[in-house]
C-alpha positions as CSV (number, residue, x, y, z in Angstrom):
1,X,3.6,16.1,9.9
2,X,5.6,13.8,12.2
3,X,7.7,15.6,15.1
4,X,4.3,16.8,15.8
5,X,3.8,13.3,16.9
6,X,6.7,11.1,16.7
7,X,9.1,14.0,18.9
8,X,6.6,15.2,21.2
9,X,5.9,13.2,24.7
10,X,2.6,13.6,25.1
11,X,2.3,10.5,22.0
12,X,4.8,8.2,23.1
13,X,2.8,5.5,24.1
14,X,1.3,5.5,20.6
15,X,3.6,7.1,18.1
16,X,6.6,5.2,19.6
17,X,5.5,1.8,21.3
18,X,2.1,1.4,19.7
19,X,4.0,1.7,16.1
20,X,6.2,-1.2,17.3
21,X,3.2,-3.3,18.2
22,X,2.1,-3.1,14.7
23,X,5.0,-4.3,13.3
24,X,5.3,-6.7,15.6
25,X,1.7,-8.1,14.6
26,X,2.5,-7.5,11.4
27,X,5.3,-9.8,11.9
28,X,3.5,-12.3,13.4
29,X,0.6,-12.4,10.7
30,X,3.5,-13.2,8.1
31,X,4.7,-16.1,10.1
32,X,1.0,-17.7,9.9
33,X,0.9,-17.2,6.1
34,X,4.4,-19.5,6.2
35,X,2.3,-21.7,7.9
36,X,-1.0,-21.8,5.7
37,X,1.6,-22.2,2.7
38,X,2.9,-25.2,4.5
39,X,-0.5,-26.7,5.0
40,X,-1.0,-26.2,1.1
41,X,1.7,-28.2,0.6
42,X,0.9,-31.0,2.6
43,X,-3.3,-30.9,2.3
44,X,-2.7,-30.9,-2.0
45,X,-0.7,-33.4,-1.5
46,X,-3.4,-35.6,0.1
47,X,-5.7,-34.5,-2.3
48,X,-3.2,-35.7,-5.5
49,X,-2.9,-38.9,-3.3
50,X,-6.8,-39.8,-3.2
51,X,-7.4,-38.9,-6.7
52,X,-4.6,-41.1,-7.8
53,X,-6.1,-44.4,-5.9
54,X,-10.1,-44.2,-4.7
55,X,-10.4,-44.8,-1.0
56,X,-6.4,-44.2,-0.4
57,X,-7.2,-41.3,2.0
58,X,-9.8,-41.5,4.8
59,X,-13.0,-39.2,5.0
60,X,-11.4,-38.2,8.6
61,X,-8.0,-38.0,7.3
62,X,-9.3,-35.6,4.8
63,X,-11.4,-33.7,7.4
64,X,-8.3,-34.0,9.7
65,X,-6.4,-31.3,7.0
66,X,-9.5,-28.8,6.7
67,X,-9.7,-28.6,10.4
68,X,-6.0,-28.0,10.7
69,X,-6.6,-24.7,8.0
70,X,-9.6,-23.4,9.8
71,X,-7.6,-23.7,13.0
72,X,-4.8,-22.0,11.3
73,X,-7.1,-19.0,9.8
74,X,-9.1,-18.2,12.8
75,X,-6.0,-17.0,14.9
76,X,-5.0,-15.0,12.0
77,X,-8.7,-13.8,11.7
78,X,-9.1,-12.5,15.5
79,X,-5.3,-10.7,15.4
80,X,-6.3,-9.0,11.8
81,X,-9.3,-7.9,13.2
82,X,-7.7,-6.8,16.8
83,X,-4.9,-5.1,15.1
84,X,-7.2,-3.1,12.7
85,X,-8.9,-1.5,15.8
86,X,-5.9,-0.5,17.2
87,X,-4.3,1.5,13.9
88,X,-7.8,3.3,13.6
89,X,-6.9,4.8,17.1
90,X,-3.2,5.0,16.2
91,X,-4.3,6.9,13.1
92,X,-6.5,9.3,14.9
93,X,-3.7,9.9,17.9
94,X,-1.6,11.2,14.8
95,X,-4.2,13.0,13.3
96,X,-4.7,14.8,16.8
97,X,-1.0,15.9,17.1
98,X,-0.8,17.4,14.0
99,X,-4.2,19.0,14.2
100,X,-2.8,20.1,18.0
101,X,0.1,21.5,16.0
102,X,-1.2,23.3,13.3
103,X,-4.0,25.4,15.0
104,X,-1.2,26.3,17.8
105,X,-0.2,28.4,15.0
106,X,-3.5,29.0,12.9
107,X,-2.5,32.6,13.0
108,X,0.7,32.4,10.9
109,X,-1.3,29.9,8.2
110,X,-4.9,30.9,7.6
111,X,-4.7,33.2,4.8
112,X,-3.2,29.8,2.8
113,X,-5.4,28.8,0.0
114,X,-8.3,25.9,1.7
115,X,-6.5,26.5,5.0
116,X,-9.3,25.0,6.9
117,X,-9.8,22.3,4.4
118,X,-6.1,21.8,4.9
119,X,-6.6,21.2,8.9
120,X,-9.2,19.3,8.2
121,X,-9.4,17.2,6.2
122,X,-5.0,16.5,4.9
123,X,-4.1,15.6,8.0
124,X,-6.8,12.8,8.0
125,X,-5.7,11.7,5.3
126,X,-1.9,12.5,5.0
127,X,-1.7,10.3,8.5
128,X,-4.2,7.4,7.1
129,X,-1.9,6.8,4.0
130,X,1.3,7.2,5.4
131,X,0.3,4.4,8.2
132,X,-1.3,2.4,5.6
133,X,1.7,3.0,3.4
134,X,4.1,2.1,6.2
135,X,2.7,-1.2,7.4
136,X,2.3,-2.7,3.8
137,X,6.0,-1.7,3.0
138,X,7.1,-3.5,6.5
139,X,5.1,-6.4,5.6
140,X,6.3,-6.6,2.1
141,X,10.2,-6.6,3.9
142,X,8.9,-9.5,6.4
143,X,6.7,-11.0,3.6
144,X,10.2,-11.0,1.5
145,X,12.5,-11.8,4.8
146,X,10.0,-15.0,5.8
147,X,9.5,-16.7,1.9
148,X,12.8,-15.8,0.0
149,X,14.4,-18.7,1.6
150,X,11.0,-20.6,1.0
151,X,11.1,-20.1,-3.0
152,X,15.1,-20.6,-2.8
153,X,14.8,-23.8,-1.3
154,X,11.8,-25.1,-3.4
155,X,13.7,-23.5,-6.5
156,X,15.7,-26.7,-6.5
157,X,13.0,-28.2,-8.1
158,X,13.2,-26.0,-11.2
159,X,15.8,-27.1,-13.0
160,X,15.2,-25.5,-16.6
161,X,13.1,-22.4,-17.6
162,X,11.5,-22.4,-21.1
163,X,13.8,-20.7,-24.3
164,X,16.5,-19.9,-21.7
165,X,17.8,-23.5,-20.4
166,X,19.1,-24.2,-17.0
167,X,18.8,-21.3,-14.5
168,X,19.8,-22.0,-10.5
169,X,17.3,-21.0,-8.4
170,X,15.4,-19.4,-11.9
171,X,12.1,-18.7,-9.7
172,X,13.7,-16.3,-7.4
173,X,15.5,-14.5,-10.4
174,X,12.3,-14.7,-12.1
175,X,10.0,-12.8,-9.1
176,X,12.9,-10.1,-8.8
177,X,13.2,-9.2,-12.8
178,X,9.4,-9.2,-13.0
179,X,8.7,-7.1,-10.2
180,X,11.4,-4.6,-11.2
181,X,10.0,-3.9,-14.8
182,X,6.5,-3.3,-13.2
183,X,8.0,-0.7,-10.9
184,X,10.1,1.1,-13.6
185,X,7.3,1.1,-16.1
186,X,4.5,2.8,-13.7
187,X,7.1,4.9,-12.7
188,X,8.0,6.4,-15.9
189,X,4.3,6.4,-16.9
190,X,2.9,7.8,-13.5
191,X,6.1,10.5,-13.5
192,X,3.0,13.5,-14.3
193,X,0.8,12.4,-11.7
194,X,1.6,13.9,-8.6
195,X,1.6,17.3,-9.8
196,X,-1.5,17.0,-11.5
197,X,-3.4,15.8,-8.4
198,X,-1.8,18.9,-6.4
199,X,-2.9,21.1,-9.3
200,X,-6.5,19.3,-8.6
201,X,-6.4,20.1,-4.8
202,X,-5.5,23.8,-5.9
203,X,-8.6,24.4,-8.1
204,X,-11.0,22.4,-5.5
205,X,-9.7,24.4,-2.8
206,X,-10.2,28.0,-4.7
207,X,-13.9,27.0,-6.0
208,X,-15.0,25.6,-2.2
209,X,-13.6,29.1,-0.8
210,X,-15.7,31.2,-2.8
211,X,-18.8,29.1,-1.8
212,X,-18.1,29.1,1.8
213,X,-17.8,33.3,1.8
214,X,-21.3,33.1,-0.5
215,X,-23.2,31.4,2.5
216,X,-22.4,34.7,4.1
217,X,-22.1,37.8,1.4
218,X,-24.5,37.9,-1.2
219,X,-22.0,39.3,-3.3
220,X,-19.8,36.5,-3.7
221,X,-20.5,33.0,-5.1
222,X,-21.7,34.8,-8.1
223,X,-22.8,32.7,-11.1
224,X,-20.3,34.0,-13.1
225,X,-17.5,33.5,-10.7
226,X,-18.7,30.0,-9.3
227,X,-19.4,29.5,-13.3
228,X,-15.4,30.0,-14.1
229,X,-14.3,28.2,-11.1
230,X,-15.7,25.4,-11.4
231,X,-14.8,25.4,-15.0
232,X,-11.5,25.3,-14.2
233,X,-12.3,21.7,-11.8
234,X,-13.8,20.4,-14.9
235,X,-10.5,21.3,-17.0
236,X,-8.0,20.0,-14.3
237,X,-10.3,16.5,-13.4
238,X,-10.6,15.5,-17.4
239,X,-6.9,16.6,-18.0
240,X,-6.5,14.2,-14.4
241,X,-8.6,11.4,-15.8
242,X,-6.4,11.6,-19.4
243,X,-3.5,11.1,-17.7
244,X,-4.8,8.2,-15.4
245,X,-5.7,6.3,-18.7
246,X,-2.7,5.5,-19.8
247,X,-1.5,4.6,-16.5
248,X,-4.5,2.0,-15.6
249,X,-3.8,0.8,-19.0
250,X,0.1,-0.1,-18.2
251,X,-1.0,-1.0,-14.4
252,X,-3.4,-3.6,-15.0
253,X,-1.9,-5.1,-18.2
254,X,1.0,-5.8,-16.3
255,X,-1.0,-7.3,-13.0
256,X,-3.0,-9.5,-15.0
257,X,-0.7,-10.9,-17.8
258,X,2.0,-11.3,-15.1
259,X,-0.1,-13.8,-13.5
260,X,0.7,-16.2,-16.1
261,X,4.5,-15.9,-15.9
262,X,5.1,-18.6,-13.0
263,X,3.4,-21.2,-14.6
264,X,5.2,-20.9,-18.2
265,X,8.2,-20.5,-15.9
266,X,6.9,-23.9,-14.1
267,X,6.1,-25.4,-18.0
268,X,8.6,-27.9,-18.5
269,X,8.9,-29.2,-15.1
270,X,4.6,-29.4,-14.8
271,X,4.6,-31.6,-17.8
272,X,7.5,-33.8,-17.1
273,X,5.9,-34.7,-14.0
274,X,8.2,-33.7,-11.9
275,X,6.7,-32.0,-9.2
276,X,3.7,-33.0,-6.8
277,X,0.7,-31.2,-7.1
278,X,1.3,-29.9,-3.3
279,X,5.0,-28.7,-3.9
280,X,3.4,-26.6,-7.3
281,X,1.2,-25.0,-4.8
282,X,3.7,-24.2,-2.3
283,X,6.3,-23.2,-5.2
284,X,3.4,-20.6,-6.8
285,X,2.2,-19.2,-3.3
286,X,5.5,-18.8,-2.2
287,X,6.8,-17.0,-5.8
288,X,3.7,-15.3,-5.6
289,X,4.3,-13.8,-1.9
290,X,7.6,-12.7,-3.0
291,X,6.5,-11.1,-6.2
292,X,3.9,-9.1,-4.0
293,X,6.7,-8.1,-1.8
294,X,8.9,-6.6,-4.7
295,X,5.6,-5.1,-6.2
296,X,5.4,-2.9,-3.4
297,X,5.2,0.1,-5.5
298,X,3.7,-1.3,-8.7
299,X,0.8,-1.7,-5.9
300,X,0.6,1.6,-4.1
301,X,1.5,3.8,-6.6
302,X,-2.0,5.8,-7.2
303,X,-1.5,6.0,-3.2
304,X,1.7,7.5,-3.5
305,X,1.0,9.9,-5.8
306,X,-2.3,10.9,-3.5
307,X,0.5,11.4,-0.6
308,X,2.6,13.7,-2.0
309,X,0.2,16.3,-2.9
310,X,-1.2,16.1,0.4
311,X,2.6,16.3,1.8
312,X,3.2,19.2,-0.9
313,X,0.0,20.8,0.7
314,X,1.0,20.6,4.2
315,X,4.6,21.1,3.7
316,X,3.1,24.9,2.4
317,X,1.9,25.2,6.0
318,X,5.2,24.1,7.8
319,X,7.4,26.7,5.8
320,X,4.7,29.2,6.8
321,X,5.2,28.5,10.6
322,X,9.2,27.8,10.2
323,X,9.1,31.6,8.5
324,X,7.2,33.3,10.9
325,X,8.6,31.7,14.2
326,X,11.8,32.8,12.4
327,X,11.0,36.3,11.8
328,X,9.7,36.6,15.3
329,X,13.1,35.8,16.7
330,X,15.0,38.6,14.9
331,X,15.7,40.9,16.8
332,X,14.2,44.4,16.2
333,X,16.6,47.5,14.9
């Protein structure tokens, strides 16, 4: 799954310097969201300013800070859309190696269970997630790395939190605490999950095998068989979906009432007037970036748990070569 590309030569270019380049873009998007959240800081600002006193900022002056965003946006805009079309090629460059790799030994793996299937389709997805997997967790650590200091400097402002009193720097506390209990709570409550969607992959695999050997013997693919088979799909998609319940239930309960969490946290200091209305934006982007960062999981768990049954899947195939490459180099009696 990754000497196949990472080790060999033939992929340098792209498994070695092209996975730089995307972290390096990745690193340079971050740096222009620290710049929008400047600009929200300073364009709110303005806006608090001409609301408080009519004709206290100038049309032009107003337009000046719009064409400043849409200045920002549209260098973001042309290196997101630049750096997508490079990882679809990056993606499919892996995808090749470890295609390359497993049918170099197709003979030592094709009696596996959905072998083909396994070929075919895993390692499109096994290298899509783990790419897409692997930039979002480098751009939560830059995300995190670039507005940590941001919220700990603009912490200063908050002073007090409500029922707890004076806290230094409260808002970065705050982002950390929250973002742990997400991650421990989908953790526990996702714990089945993995094994159930390898278990699904199983069943698919056994049901699409006996339908591919009908289009060629008419005595397989019988409605009996098929009948059973697909029975058991049925039994291991609604045992699948019963499981997910309860885990989109704690998911999205905790994304959506944790929304609400910086502004209580921002309560007493909102209505003592104490901050500007362009320093509460800048405070709630920037403890908002940093919660994101530290939800890493809480976000990509359902992805995770896709990965490692694909990794389980191909991992089957990798023991398979590493025992038969084995057994060929013992020497005969």
């Amino acid at each position: 799954m990754f000497k196949s590309f990472f080790l060999d030569r033939r992929w340098f270019l792209w498994s070695i310097l092209g996975s730089a380049l995307i972290l390096y873009v990745t690193w340079y998007k971050v740096q222009i969201d620290v710049e929008v959240n400047e600009w929200f800081g300073t364009f709110y600002d303005l806006i608090q300013k001409a609301l408080a006193k009519p004709h206290a900022v100038t049309f032009d002056e107003f337009l000046s800070g719009c064409i400043e965003f849409f200045n920002i946006v549209s260098v973001y805009i042309i290196i997101a859309v630049m750096l997508d079309f490079f990882v679809r090629h990056y993606v499919f460059r892996w995808r090749t190696a470890m295609n390359d790799y497993y049918m170099s030994h197709w003979d030592k793996i094709h009696h596996i269970e959905g072998a083909s299937q396994r070929v075919q389709e895993d390692t499109m997805r096994f290298a899509r997630i783990v790419e897409g997997l692997g930039v979002s967790f480098m751009r939560s650590l830059m995300t995190l790395v670039a507005f940590l200091p941001i919220l700990w400097v603009l912490s200063e402002n908050i002073t007090e939190l409500p029922w707890i009193g004076e806290v230094d720097r409260s808002l970065v506390y705050l982002a950390i605490i929250s973002a742990l209990f997400g991650t421990v709570l989908l953790a526990v409550v996702g714990v089945k999950l993995p094994g159930l969607e390898f278990k699904n992959q199983k069943v698919e695999a056994a049901y699409r095998k006996e339908l591919v050997f009908g289009e060629d013997q008419s005595n397989r693919a019988q409605p009996e068989t098929v009948g059973e088979l697909f029975f058991n799909v049925r039994k291991n998609y609604f045992n699948l979906y019963r499981h997910y319940l309860y885990f989109d239930i704690a998911k999205w309960s905790y994304i959506q009432y944790t929304v609400i969490v910086p502004y209580i946290a921002l309560g007493p200091a909102i209505v003592s007037g104490a901050l500007t209305l362009g320093v509460l934006q800048q405070i709630l982007r920037a403890f908002g970036k940093v919660e994101d960062s530290f939800q890493f999981l809480v976000h990509s768990w359902s992805t995770i748990v896709e990965l490692m049954s694909i990794y389980k899947r191909l991992k089957a195939f990798e023991l398979q070569i590493d025992e038969a490459i084995a057994a060929e180099q013992v020497p005969a009696d």
